[in-house]
KOLVEX-569030 format. One record per residue (C-alpha): residue in one letter; x, y, z. Coordinates in steps of 0.25 Angstrom, whole numbers, padded with zeros to 4 digits. Layout:
BEGIN
+-----+-------+-------+-------+
: res :     x :     y :     z :
+-----+-------+-------+-------+
:   a :     X :     Y :     Z :
...
+-----+-------+-------+-------+
REM end
This chain:
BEGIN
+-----+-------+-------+-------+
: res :     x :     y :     z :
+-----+-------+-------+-------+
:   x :  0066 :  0017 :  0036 :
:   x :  0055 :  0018 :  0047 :
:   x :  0054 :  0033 :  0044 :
:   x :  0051 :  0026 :  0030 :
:   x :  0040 :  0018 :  0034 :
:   x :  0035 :  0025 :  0044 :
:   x :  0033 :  0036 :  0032 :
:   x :  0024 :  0025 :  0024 :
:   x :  0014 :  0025 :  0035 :
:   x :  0014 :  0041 :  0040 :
:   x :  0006 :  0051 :  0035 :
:   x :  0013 :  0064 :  0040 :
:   x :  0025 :  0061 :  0030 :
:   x :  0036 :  0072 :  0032 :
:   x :  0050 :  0070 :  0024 :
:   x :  0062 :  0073 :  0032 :
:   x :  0075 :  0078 :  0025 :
:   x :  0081 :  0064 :  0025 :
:   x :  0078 :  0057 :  0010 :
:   x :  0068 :  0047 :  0010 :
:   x :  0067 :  0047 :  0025 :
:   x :  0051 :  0049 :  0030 :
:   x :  0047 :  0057 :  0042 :
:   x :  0033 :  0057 :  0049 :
:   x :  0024 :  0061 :  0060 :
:   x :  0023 :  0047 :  0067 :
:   x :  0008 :  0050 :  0073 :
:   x :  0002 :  0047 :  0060 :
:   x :  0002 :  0035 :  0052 :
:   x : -0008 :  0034 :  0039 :
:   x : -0013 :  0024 :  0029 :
:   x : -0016 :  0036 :  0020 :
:   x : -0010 :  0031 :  0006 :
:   x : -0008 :  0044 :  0000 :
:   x :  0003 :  0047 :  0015 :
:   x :  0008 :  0032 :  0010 :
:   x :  0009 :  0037 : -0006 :
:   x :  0019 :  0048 : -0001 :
:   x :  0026 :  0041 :  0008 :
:   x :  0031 :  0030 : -0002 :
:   x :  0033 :  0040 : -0015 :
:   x :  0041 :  0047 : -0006 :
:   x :  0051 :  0033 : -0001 :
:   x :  0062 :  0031 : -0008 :
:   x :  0061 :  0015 : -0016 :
:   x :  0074 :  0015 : -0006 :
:   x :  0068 :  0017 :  0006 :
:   x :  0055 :  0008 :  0005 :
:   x :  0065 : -0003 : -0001 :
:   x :  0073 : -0002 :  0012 :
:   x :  0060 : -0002 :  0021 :
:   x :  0055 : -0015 :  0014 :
:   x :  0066 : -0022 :  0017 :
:   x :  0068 : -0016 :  0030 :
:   x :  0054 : -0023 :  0034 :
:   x :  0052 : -0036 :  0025 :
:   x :  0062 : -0047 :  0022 :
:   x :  0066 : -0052 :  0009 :
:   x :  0057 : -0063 :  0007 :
:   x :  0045 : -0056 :  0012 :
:   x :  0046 : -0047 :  0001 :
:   x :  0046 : -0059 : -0008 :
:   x :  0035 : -0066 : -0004 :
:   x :  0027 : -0052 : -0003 :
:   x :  0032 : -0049 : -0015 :
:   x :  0025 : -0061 : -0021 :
:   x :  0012 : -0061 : -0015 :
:   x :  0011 : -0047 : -0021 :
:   x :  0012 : -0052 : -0033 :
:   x :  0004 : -0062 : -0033 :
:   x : -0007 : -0052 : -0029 :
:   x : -0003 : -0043 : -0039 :
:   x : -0002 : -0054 : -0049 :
:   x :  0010 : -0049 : -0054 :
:   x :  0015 : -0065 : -0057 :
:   x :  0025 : -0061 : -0067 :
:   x :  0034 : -0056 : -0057 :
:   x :  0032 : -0069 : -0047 :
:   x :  0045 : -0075 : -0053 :
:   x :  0055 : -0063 : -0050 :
:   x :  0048 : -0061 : -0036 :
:   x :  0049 : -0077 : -0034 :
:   x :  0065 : -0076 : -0040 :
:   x :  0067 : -0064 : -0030 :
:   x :  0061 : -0072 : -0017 :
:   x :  0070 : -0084 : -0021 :
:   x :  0081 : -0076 : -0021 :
:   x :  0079 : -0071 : -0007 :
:   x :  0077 : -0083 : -0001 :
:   x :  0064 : -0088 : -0004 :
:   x :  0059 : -0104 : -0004 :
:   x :  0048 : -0108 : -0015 :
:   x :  0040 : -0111 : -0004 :
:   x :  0040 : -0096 :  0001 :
:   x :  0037 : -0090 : -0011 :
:   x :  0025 : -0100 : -0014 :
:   x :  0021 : -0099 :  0000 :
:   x :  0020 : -0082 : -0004 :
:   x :  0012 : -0085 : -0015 :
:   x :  0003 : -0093 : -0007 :
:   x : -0002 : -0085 :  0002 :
:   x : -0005 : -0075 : -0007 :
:   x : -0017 : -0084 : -0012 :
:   x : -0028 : -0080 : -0001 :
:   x : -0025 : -0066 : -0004 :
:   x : -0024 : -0062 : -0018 :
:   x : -0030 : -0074 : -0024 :
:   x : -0026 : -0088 : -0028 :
:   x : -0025 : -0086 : -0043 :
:   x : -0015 : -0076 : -0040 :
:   x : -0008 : -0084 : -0032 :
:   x : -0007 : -0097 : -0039 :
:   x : -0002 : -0088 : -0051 :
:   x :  0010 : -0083 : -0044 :
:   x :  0013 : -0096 : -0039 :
:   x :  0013 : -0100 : -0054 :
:   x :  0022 : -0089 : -0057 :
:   x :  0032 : -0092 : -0043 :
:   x :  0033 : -0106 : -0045 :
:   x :  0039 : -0104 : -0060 :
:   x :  0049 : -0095 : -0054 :
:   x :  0052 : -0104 : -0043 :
:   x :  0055 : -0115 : -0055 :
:   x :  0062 : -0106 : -0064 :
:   x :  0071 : -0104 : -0052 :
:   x :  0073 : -0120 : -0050 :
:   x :  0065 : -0119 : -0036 :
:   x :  0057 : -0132 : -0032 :
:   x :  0043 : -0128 : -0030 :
:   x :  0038 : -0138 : -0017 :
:   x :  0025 : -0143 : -0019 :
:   x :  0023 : -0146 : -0005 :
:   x :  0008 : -0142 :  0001 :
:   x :  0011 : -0131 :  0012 :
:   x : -0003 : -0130 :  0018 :
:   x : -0003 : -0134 :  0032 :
:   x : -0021 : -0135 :  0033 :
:   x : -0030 : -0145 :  0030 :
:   x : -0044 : -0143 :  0025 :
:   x : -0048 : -0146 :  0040 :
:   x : -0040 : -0135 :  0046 :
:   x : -0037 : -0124 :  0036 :
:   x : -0046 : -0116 :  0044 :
:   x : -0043 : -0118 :  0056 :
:   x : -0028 : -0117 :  0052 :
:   x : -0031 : -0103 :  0044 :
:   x : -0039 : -0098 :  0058 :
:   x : -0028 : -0100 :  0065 :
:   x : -0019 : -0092 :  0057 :
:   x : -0027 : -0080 :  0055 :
:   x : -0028 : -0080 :  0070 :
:   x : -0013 : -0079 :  0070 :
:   x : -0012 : -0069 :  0061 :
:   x : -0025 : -0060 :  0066 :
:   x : -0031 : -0064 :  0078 :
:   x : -0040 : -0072 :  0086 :
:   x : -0051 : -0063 :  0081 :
:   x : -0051 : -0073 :  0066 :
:   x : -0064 : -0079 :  0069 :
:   x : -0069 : -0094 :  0066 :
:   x : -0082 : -0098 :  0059 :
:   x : -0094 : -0096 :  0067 :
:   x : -0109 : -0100 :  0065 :
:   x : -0115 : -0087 :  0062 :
:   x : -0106 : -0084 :  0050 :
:   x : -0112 : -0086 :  0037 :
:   x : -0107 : -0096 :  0028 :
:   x : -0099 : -0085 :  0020 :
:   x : -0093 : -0081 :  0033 :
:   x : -0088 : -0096 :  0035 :
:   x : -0082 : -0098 :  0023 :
:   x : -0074 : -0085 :  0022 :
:   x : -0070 : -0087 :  0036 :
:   x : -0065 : -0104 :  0032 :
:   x : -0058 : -0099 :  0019 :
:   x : -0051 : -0086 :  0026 :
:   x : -0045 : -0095 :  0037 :
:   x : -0045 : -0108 :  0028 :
:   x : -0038 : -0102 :  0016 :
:   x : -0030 : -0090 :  0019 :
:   x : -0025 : -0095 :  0032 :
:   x : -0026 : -0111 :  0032 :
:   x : -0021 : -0113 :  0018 :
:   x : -0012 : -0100 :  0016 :
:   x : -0007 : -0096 :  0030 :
:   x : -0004 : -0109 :  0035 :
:   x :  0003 : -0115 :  0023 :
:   x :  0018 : -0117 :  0027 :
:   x :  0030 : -0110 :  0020 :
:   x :  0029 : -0097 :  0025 :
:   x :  0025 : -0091 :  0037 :
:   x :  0012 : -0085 :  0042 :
:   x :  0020 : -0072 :  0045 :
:   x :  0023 : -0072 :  0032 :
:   x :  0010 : -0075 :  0025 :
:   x :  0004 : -0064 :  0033 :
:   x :  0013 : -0055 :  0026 :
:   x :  0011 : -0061 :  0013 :
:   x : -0004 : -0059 :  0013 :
:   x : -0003 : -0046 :  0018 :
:   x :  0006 : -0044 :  0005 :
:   x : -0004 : -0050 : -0004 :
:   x : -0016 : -0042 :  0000 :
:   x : -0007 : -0029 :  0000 :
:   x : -0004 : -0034 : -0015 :
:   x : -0021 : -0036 : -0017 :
:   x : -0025 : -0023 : -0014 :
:   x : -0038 : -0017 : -0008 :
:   x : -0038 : -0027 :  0002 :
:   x : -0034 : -0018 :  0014 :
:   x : -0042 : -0025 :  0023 :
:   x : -0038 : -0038 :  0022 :
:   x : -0023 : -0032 :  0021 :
:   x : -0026 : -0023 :  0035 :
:   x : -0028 : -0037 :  0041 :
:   x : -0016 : -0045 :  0034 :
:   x : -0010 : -0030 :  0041 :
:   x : -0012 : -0034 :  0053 :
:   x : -0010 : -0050 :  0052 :
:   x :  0003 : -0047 :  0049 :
:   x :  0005 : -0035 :  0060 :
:   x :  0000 : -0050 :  0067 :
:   x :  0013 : -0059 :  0064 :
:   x :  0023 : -0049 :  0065 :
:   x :  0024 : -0041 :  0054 :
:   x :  0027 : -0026 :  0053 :
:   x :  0017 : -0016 :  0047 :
:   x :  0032 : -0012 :  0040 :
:   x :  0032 : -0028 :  0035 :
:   x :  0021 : -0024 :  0027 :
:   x :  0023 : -0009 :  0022 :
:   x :  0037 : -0015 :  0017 :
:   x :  0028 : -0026 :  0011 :
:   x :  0019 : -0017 :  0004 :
:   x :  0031 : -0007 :  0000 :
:   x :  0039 : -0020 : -0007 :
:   x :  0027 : -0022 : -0015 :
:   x :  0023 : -0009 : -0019 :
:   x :  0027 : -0011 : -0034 :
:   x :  0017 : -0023 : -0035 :
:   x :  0006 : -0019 : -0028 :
:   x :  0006 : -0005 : -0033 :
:   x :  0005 :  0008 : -0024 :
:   x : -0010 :  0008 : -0020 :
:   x : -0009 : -0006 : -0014 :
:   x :  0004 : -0003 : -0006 :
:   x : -0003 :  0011 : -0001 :
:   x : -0014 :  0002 :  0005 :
:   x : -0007 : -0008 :  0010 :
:   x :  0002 :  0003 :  0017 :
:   x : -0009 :  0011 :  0021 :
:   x : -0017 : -0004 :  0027 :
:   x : -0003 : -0006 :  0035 :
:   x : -0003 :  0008 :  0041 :
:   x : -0018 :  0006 :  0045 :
:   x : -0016 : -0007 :  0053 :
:   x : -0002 : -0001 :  0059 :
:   x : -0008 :  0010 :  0065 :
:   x : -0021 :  0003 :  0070 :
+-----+-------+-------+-------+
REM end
């Protein structure tokens, strides 16, 4: 199975006389997409099955699974993903909790929609749905909360507001730590491991955002996670996000690995 992967991310692809086995000249490694394409029509649905679950457990698949659908807007299919991750093991709170973070990065309408969608499965399953708040900041400290979080995840080098930046500048800086990290990272139900991942899943489902996925790339290298987390993310949810998507974000992974 490393063979398998380590395929996925070489451009010097030779095929050995084993089936479904890939060999490859360990000195290069691409984000070429077209060396990616081959790679992956020539893998078995087996093999990349097998590496999926080699590298991401049950309930991350869930909730990955979700976010990508919520970013997709693909809401009619919310009820058997929710029915699925309840059958692993799932609490309500978790799924939710998914959902949630999906918000900052795909869009609050979206989210809200699939909430909608998962909180009628949820019933039609006879869950109880909590209505307890999980958000740990105040208006007073949302910001600095968020700051401190983004600092976790990426470093020292997430700067404060300063004098000289425009009004813009402020403002952008105040919602980005504000919201996305004071609000959404630091609700409770989930860990910030996991909403690293999860966001990293969501803007993998959003599509030309390489950027800001090259940095939720590296976020995630941050806490822990491996680069073959992610590529078994991006393969689980290749059917959803379509194959141009799931290039990109193979090709984004391979350039922050290898930097």
């Amino acid at each position: 199975m490393k063979k398998f992967i380590t395929g996925i991310i070489s451009a010097a692809i030779i095929f050995s006389n084993a089936p479904n086995v890939l060999a490859i000249n360990n000195e290069i490694y691409s984000s070429d997409k077209e060396a990616l394409s081959a790679v992956l029509e020539q893998t078995s649905d087996n093999d990349i099955e097998d590496f999926i679950n080699e590298n991401l457990d049950v309930k991350l698949q869930d909730m990955s699974i979700l976010v990508t659908l919520t970013a997709n807007q693909n809401y009619e299919q919310i009820e058997e993903a929710v029915s699925k991750a309840v059958d692993d093991g799932l609490t309500a709170i978790e799924i939710k909790e998914a959902i949630y973070q999906s918000a900052p990065y795909c869009g609050y309408t979206r989210a809200i929609k699939a909430m909608d969608a998962a909180d009628k499965a949820l019933i039609s399953l006879e869950i109880e749905l909590s209505s307890k708040s999980r958000i740990t900041s105040t208006d007073e400290t949302r910001y600095n909360d968020g700051l401190k979080t983004q600092r976790k995840l990426f470093g020292s080098q997430i700067g404060t507001i300063t004098d000289d930046m425009s009004e813009s500048q402020k403002l952008q800086t105040i919602y980005l730590s504000g919201i996305c990290f004071g609000d959404f990272y630091n609700r409770t139900g989930l860990d910030l491991n996991t909403r690293e991942f999860l966001t990293f899943c969501t803007i993998a489902a959003n599509g030309n955002c390489l950027g800001q996925l090259n940095g939720h790339t590296n976020g995630n290298i941050g806490v822990g996670h491996s680069t073959d987390m992610l590529r078994a993310a991006v393969l689980l949810n290749e059917e959803y996000n379509g194959k141009n998507k799931t290039l990109d974000a193979m090709a984004v992974i391979n350039t922050v690995s290898n930097s």
